[in-house]
N, CA and C atoms as an extended XYZ file, in Angstrom:
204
Properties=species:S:1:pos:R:3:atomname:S:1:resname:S:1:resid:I:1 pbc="F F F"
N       145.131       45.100       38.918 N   UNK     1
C       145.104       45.381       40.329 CA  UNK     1
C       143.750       45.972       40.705 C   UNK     1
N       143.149       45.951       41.822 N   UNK     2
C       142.004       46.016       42.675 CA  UNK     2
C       142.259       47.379       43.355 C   UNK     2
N       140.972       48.380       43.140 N   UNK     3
C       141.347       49.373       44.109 CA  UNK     3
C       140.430       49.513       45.250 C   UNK     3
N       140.152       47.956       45.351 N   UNK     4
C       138.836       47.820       46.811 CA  UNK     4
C       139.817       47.783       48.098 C   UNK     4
N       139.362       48.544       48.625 N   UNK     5
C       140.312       48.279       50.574 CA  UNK     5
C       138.805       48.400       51.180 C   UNK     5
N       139.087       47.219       52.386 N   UNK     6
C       137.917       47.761       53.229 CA  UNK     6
C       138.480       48.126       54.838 C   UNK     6
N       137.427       48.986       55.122 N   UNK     7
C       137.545       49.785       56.042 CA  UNK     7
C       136.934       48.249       57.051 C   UNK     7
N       137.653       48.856       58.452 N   UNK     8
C       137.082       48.442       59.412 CA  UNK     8
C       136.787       49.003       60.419 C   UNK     8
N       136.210       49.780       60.177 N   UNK     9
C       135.615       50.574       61.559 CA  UNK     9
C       133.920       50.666       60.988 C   UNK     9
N       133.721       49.974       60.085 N   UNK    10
C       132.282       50.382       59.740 CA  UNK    10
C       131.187       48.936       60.166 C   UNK    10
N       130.107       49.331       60.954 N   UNK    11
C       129.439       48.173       61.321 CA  UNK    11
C       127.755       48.244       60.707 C   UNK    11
N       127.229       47.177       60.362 N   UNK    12
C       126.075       47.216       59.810 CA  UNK    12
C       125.101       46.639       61.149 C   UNK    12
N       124.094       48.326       60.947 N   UNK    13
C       123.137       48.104       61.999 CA  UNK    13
C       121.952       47.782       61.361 C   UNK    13
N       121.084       47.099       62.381 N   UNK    14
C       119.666       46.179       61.811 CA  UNK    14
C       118.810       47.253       61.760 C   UNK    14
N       117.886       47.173       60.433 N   UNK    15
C       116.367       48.389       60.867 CA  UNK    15
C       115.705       47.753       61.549 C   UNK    15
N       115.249       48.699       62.737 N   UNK    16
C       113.904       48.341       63.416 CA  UNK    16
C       112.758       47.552       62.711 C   UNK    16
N       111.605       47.008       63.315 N   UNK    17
C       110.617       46.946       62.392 CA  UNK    17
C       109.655       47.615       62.324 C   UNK    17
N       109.601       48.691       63.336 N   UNK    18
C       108.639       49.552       63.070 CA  UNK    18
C       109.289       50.738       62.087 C   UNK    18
N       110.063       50.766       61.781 N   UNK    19
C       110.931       51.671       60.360 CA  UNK    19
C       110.674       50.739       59.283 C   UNK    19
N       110.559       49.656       59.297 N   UNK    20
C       110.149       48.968       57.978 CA  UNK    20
C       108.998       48.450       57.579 C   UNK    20
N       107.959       48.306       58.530 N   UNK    21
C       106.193       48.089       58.519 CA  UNK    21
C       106.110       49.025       57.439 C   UNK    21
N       105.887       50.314       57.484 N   UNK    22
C       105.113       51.628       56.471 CA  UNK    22
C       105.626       50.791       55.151 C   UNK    22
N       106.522       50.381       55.028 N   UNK    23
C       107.159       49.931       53.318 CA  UNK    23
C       106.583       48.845       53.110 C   UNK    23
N       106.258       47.877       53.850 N   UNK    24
C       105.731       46.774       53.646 CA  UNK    24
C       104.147       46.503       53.355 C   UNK    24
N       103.605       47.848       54.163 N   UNK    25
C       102.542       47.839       53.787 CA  UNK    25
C       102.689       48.720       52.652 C   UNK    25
N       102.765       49.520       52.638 N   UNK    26
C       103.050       50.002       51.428 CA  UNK    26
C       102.932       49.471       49.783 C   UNK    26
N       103.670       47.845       50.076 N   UNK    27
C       104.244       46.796       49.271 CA  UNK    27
C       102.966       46.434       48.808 C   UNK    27
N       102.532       45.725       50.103 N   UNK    28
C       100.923       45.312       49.728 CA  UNK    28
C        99.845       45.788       49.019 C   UNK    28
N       100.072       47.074       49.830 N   UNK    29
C        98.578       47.755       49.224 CA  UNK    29
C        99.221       47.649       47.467 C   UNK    29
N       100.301       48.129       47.196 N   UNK    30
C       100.884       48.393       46.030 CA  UNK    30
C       100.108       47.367       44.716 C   UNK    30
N       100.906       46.015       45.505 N   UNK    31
C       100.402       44.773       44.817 CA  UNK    31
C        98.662       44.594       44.332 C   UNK    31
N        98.103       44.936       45.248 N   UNK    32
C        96.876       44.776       45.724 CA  UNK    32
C        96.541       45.784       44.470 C   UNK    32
N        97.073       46.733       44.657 N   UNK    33
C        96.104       48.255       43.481 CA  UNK    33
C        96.410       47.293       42.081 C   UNK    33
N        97.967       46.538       41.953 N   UNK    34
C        98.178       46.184       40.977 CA  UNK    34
C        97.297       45.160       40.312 C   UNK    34
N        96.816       44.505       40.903 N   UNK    35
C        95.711       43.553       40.834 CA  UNK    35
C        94.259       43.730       40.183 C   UNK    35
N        94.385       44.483       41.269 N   UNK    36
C        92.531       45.340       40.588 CA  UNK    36
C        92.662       46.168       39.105 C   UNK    36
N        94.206       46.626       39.155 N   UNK    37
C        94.329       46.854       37.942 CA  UNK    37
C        94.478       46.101       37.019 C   UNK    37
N        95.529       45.122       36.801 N   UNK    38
C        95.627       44.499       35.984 CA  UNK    38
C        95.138       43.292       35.257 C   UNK    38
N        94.960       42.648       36.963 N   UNK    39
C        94.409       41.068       36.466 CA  UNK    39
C        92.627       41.048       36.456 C   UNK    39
N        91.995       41.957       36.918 N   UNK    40
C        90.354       41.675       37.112 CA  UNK    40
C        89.831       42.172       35.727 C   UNK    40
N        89.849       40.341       34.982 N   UNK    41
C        89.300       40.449       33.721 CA  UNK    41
C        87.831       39.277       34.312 C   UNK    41
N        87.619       39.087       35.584 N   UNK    42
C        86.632       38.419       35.563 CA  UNK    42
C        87.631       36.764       36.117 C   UNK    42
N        88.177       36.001       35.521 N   UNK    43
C        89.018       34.439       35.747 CA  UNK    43
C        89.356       34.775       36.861 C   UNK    43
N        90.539       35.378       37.636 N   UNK    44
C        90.712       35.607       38.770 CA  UNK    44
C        90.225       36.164       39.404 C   UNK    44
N        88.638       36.844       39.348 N   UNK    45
C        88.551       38.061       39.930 CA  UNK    45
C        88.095       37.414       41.530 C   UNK    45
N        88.376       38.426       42.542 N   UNK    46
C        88.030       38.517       44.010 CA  UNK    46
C        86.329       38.269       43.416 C   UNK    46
N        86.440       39.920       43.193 N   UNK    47
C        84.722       40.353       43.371 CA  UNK    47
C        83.541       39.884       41.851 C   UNK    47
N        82.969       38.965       42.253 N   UNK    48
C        82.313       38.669       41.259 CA  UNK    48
C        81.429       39.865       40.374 C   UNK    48
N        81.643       39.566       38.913 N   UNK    49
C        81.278       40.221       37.807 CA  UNK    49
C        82.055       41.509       37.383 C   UNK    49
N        81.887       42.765       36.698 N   UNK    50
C        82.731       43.437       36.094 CA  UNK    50
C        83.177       44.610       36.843 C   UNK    50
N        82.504       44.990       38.031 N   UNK    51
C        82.338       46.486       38.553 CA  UNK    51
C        83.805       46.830       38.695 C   UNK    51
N        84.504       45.983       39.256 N   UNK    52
C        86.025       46.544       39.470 CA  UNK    52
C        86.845       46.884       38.057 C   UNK    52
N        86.944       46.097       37.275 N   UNK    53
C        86.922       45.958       35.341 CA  UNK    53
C        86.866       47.349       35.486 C   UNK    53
N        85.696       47.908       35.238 N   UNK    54
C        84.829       49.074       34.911 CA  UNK    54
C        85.031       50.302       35.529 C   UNK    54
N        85.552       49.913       36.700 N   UNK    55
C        85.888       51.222       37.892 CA  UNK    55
C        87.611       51.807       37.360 C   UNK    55
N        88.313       50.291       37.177 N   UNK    56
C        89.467       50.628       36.844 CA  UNK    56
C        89.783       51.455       35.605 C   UNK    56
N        89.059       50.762       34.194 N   UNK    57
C        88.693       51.416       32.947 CA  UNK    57
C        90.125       51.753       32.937 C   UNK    57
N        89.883       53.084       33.022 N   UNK    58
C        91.046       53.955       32.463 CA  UNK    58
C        92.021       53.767       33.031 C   UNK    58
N        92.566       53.260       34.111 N   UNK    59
C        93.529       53.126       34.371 CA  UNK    59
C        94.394       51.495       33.986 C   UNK    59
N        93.773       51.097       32.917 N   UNK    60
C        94.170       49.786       32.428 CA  UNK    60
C        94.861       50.434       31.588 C   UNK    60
N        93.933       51.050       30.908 N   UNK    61
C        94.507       51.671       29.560 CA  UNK    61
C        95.699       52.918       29.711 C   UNK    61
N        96.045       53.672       30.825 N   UNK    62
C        97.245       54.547       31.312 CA  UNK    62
C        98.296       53.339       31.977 C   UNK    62
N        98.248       52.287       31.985 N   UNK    63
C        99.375       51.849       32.607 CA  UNK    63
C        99.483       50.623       31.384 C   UNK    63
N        98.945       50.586       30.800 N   UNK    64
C        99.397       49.914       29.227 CA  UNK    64
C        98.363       48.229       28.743 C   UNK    64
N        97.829       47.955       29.843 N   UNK    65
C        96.996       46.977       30.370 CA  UNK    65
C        95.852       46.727       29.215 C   UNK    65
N        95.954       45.775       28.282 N   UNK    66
C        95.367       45.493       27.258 CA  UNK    66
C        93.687       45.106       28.041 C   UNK    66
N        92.475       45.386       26.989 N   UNK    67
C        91.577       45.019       28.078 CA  UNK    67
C        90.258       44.869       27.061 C   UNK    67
N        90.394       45.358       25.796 N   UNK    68
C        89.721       44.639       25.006 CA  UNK    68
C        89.934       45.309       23.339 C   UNK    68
């Protein structure tokens, strides 16, 4: 036997989108840091040559990011 009952008096309200922009950007920038961190070995990189590599350094190596 099931001990789910549902209620009906409960209604699902929509978030605004200005309550959900801050998270989204948020999202982005997130991705974005993740990037410069992880993937700029030079093959994908945005910014041509190593400076971003080099800036990141240590933070390849604190978030586990193999790098040479």
């Amino acid at each position: 036997m099931s001990d789910t009952t549902i209620t009906p008096g409960i209604a699902i309200v929509p978030i605004p989108v200005r309550e959900l922009l801050p998270w989204v950007i948020f999202g982005v920038l997130a991705l974005l840091a993740i990037y410069f961190v992880g993937a700029d070995e030079g093959a994908t990189s945005i910014v041509p040559g190593m400076y971003v590599h080099e800036w990141v350094h240590d933070a390849r190596h604190l978030l586990g990011f193999p790098c040479h």
